[in-house]
N, C-alpha and C positions, 0 to 999 in steps of 0.2 A: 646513475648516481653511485659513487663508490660508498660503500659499508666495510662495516671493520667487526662484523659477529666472532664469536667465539667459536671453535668447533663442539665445546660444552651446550652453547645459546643455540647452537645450529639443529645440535642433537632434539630440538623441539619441536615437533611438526608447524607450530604457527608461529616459530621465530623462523624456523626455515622457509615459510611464503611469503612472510611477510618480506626476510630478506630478496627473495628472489621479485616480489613487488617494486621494492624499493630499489633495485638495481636497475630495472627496466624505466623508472622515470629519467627524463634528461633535461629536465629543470626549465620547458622552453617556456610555460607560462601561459599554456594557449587554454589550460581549464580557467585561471584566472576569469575568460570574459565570460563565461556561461556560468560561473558559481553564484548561487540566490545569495548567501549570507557576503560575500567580497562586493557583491553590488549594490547591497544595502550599507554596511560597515567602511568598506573602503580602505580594509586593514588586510594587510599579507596574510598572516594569520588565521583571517577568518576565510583564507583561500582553499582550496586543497595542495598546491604547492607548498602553503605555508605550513599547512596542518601536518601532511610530510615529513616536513623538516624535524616540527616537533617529537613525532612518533620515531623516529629514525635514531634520534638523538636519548629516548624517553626509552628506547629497548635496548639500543646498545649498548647504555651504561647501566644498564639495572636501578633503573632511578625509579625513586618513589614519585611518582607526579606532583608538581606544585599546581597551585589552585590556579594562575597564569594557563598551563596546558589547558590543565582540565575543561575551563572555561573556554578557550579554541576548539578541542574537542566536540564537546557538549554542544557548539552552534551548530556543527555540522548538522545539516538535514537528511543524508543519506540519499539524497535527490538523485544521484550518479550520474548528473548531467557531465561533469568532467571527465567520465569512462566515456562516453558516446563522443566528447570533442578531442579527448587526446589521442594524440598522431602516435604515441608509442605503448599504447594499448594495457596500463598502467592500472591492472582492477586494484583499484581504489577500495572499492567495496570491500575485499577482505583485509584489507589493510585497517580501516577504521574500526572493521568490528572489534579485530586483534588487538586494538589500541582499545576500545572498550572494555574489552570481557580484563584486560593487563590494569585498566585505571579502579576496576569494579574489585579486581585482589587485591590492589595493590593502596588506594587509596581513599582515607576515609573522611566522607564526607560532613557537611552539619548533619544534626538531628534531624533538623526538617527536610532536608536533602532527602536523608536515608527517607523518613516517615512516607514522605510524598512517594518514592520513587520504588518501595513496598508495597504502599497502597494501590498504584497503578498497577503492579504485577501480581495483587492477586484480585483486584476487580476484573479487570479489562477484559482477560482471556474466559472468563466466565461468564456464559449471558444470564445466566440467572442473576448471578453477583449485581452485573452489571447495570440489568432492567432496572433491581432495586434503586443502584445505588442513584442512576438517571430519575426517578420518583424523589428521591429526598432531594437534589441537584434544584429539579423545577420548583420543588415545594420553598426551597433556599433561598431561591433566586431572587426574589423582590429583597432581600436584607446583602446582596451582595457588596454593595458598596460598604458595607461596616469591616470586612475582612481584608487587612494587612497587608496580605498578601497578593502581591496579581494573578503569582500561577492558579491560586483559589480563587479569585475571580474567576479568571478565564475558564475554568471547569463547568462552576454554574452557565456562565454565557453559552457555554458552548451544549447545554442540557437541551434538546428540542423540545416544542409544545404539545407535540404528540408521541409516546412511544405506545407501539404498536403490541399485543398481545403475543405468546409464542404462538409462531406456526405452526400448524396441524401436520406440515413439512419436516418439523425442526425435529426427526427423530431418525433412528436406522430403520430403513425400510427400502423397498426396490417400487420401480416407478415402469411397468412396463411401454413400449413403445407403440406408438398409434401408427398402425398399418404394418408392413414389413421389417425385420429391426435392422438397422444398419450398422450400429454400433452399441457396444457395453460399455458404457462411460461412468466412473464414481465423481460424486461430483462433493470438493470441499464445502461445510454450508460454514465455515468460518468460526469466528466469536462477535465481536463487535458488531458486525452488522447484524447476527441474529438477534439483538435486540435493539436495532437503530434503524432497521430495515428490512421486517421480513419480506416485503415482495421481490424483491432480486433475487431470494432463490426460489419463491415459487415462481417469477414469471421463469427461471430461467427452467428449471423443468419440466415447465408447461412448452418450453420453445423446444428444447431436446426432443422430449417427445413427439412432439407433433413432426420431426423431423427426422422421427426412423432410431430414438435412440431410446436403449433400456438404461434408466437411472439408476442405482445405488447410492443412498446412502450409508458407508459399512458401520458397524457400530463400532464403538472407539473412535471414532473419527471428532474432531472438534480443532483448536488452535492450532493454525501451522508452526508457531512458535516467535513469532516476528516480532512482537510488541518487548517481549522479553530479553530476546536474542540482542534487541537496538540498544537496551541497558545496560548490556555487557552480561547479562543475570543467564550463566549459559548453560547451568545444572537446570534449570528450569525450561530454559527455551529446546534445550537438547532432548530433555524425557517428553514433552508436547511433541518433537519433531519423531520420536523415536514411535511415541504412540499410533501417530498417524500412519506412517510405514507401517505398525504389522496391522492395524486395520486394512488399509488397502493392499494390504502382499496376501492376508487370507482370501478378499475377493479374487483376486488376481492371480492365486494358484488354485481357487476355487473354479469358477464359472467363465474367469476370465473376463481381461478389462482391454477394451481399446485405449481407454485415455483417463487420464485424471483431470476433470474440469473444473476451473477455475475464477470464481467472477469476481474478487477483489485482487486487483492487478498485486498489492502490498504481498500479500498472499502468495501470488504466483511466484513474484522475485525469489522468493525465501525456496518453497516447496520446488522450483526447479536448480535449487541451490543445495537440495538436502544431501548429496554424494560427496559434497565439500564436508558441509557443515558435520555430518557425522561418519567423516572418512578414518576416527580412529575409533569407533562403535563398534561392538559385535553384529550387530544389523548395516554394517558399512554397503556390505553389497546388495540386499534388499533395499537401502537408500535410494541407492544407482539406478534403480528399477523404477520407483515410484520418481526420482526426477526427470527420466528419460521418457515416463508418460505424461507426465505434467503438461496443460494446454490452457491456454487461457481461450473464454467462452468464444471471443472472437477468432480464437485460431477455428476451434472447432465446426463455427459455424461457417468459415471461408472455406472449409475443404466440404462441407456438406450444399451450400448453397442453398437460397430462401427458395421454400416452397410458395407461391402465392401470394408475395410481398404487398398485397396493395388495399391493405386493410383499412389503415392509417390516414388521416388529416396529412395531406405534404407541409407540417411546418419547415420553420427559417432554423435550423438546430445548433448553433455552435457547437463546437465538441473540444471538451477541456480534454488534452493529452494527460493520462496520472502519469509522472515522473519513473511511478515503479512497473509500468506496460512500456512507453516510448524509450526510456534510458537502461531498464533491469531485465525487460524480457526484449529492446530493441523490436517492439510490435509498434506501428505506425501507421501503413494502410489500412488495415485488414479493418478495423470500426467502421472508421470512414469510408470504406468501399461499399460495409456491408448496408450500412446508415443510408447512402444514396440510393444501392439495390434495390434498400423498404423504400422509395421514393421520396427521402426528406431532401431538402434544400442544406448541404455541410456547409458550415463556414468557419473556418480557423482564428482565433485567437491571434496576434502579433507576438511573437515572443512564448509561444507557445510551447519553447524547450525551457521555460523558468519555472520552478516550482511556486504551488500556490500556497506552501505553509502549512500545509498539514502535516505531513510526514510522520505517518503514525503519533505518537504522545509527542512528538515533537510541539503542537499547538497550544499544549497544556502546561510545558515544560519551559517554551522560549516564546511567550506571548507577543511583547514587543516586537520581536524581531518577526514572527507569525505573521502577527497582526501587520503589517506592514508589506508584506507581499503576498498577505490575502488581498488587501484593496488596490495594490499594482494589476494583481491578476483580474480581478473584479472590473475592473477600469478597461482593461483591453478584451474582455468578454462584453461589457456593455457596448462597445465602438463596435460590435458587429452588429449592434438592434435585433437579436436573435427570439425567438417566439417561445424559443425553450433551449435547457442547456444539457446537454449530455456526457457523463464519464464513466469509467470505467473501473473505480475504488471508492470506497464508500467514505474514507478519509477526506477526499478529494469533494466528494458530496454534503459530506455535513460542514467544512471547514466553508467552503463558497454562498451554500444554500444560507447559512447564518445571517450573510448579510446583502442578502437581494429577494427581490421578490419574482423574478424571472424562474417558473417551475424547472426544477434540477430534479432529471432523472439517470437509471444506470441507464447504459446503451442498451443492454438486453431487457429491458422493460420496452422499448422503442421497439425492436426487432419483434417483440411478441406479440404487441400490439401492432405491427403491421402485419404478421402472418396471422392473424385472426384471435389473437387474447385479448384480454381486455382493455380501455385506455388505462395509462398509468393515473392511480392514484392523484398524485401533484398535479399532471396536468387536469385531471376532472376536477381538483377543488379548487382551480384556480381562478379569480374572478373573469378573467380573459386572458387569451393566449394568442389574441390580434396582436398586429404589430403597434405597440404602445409606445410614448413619446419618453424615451430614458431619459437618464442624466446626462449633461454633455460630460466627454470623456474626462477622466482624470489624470489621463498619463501625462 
C-alpha cells in the first residue's frame, strides 16, 4: 500500500510503524473471510482491510476522527485472526492500537461514552474494585431490564452467581517446589480473574509445583495493562506495563527467573508484547527482558511434561482456542497435546479460528455484536456433545459459561486435576458431567 507520511509525521515512532504496517498490506482481502465482526455485519469496514483504509487515511491527514471511523474502529475485536490468515504478514495489531491511543487524543466522545469507558478503567484492572463492584452488578441484576442502555444491561448479565472470596494465593509470596526444583518461574496472577476466578491461579501453582518449579509471586506485580491499553488510555496501560517489569526485573536480577508464566492467554499477548509497547520508556530494555521470558502455562508445561497424568475422569473436553493464545501468542498444539497426555477425549469446535466475543470489555462495550457470536460459537461447541469445556482466558470463560450449562473450565484446572489436584470446582457442582442430550445445533 503506498502512503504519503510526512518526514515531520514520520519523526513519530508510532506514525513511523504504523507507516511501515501500512506499506506492507497489499489489499488482497484474504483477512476479510476470518474477520468475526465482516462476518456478522457484512460491511467493508467492519473488515480489517477496510479498517485500514480508515486509519491510513485518519493519520495521514492529521484528521480529527468523525464518529463514522470511530464506530469502525471501536467494532474491532482485536481477535488478530487476520494476522494469522494474511499472506503479507501485515501486524495489524499495532496498527489498531495506534489508531486507538490517535482516536483517545484526538477525539471526544458522549458523556456516557467517556463515563462508561473511565468506569471500566478504573474497576476492571483492580480486583478489589472489581469484586465490589460484581456484588452490586448481582444485587442489580433482577431490575436490569429498567436500564436504557444495553451496554448496562449487558454488564449486569454478564455479573456471575458466585464470586469467589480472595485467595490466600492472591498476595507476593514464593511457593517452593515439591521434590527437586527445576525451574524459578514468576507467575502473573492478573486482575479480572483474581476476582472471577481464583482457582486458576491456585490450581496453576499447585501444578508448577508439583512439577519441579519454585513459584514467585514478586510484589508489585498485578495488571499486565491490556484492558486499558485496548481503550487507547496508554498513560495508564503503560505505568501497569512498566510496574510489572521492575517487579519481575528485581526477581530476576535477584534469585533469578526461568520464565514468566502466564494463564490468561489476553494477558500473555500484551506481556510478550511489552518491548513494543514500551520501546520509548526508560525501562525499554528491562521490557525486552521480561517479554522474552514471557510463557504461557501451556508452553511451560510442554517443555516440562506431565508427571503421572492419570488422575482424572477421561471426559469428552471440547477445547475453545482464546483468539489471544491461537492468533497473539500463535500457540495451538501445546493445550491440546497436553489435555490428551492427562487422558481426556479433545474435540475441536468448527470454526474454531472465530472469536467468541469476549475480547476483553469488548462484550460490555459491543453487546449485539458480542452477543451474536457468543451463540455462533456456543452452537458449534454444543455440535461436539462434549462432557466439559475447556480454555485458556478467563474472558473466554465467563463470556461462553453465561450461556450454557456444560461445566467450562481453565485447561490448567484439567492438567491439575489429572496430575493428582483436586476435581475442578464446575465440574463437582455440576448436576452430571455424563454425555447429556444437547440442543440440536444452531449453526
Amino acid at each position: 500500500m503506498q502512503t504519503n507520511f510526512t518526514d515531520t509525521q514520520l519523526a513519530d515512532p508510532a506514525t513511523r510503524r504504523s507507516n511501515e504496517i501500512l506499506r506492507s498490506c497489499v489489499h488482497c482481502g484474504f483477512c476479510t473471510a476470518t474477520c468475526p465482526t465482516y462476518k456478522v455485519l457484512g460491511d467493508e469496514l467492519d473488515s480489517p482491510r477496510g479498517r485500514i483504509y480508515l486509519i491510513k487515511d485518519m493519520l495521514e491527514n492529521n484528521k480529527v476522527p468523525d464518529e463514522r471511523t470511530v464506530t469502525h474502529i471501536d467494532r474491532c475485536l482485536s481477535c488478530l485472526s487476520c494476522m494469522t490468515t494474511c499472506p503479507s504478514g501485515v501486524h495489524y495489531m499495532h496498527l489498531i492500537d495506534h489508531a486507538r491511543e490517535y482516536i483517545e487524543k484526538t477525539y471526544k466522545r458522549r458523556w456516557d461514552e467517556r463515563a462508561l469507558r473511565w468506569l471500566l478503567a478504573k474497576i476492571l484492572p483492580y480486583p478489589g474494585r472489581f469484586r465490589l463492584a460484581l456484588i452490586g452488578a448481582r444485587l442489580a441484576r433482577p431490575f436490569r431490564k429498567l436500564l436504557p442502555d444495553a451496554r448496562l444491561r449487558a454488564m449486569l448479565e454478564m455479573a456471575p452467581d458466585f464470586i469467589p472470596p480472595a485467595s490466600e494465593n492472591d498476595r507476593p509470596q514464593s511457593f517452593s517446589a515439591i521434590g527437586a526444583r527445576r525451574k524459578r518461574v514468576a507467575l502473573l496472577i492478573g486482575c479480572a480473574q483474581r476476582a472471577l476466578n481464583t482457582d486458576i491461579n491456585d490450581a496453576t501453582i499447585r501444578l508448577l509445583r508439583r512439577h519441579g518449579c519454585e513459584v514467585v509471586i514478586p510484589k508489585g506485580i498485578g495488571c499486565c495493562g491490556a484492558l486499558t491499553h485496548h481503550m487507547g488510555k496508554v498513560e495508564e496501560s503503560h505505568a501497569m506495563a512498566a510496574a510489572n517489569v521492575r517487579a519481575i526485573v528485581h526477581e530476576l536480577d535477584g534469585e533469578g527467573l526461568d520464565a514468566v508464566v502466564i494463564n490468561t492467554s489476553g494477558c500473555g499477548t500484551t506481556v510478550k508484547d511489552y518491548a513494543h509497547l514500551l520501546r520509548d520508556h526508560p525501562i525499554a530494555d528491562d521490557a525486552a527482558r521480561v517479554a522474552a521470558l514471557a510463557k504461557d502455562v501451556t508452553e511451560i508445561m510442554a517443555d516440562l511434561g506431565l508427571n503421572d497424568p492419570f488422575h482424572a475422569e477421561p471426559l469428552r473436553v471440547a477445547y475453545h482456542a482464546a483468539c489471544s493464545l491461537q492468533h497473539g501468542q500463535q500457540i495451538r498444539s501445546a493445550p491440546k497435546d497436553l489435555l490428551r497426555a492427562a487422558g481426556f477425549e479433545v474435540v475441536e469446535p468448527r470454526d474454531s479460528h472465530i472469536c467468541c466475543g469476549s475480547a476483553g470489555t469488548y462484550n460490555l462495550m459491543q453487546p449485539a455484536i458480542s452477543s451474536e457470536l457468543k451463540d455462533r460459537k456456543l452452537a458449534t461447541i454444543e455440535a461436539t456433545r462434549p462432557q466439559v469445556i475447556s480454555a485458556g482466558n478467563i474472558g473466554c470463560m465467563m463470556q461462553i459459561s453465561s450461556a450454557t450449562e456444560i461445566p467450562l473450565v481453565h485447561t490448567v484446572e484439567l492438567l491439575d486435576w489429572a496430575t493428582g489436584g483436586p476435581k475442578p470446582r464446575s465440574i463437582a457442582n455440576a448436576v452430571t458431567v455424563k454425555m447429556r442430550e444437547l440442543p440440536a445445533c444452531r449453526c
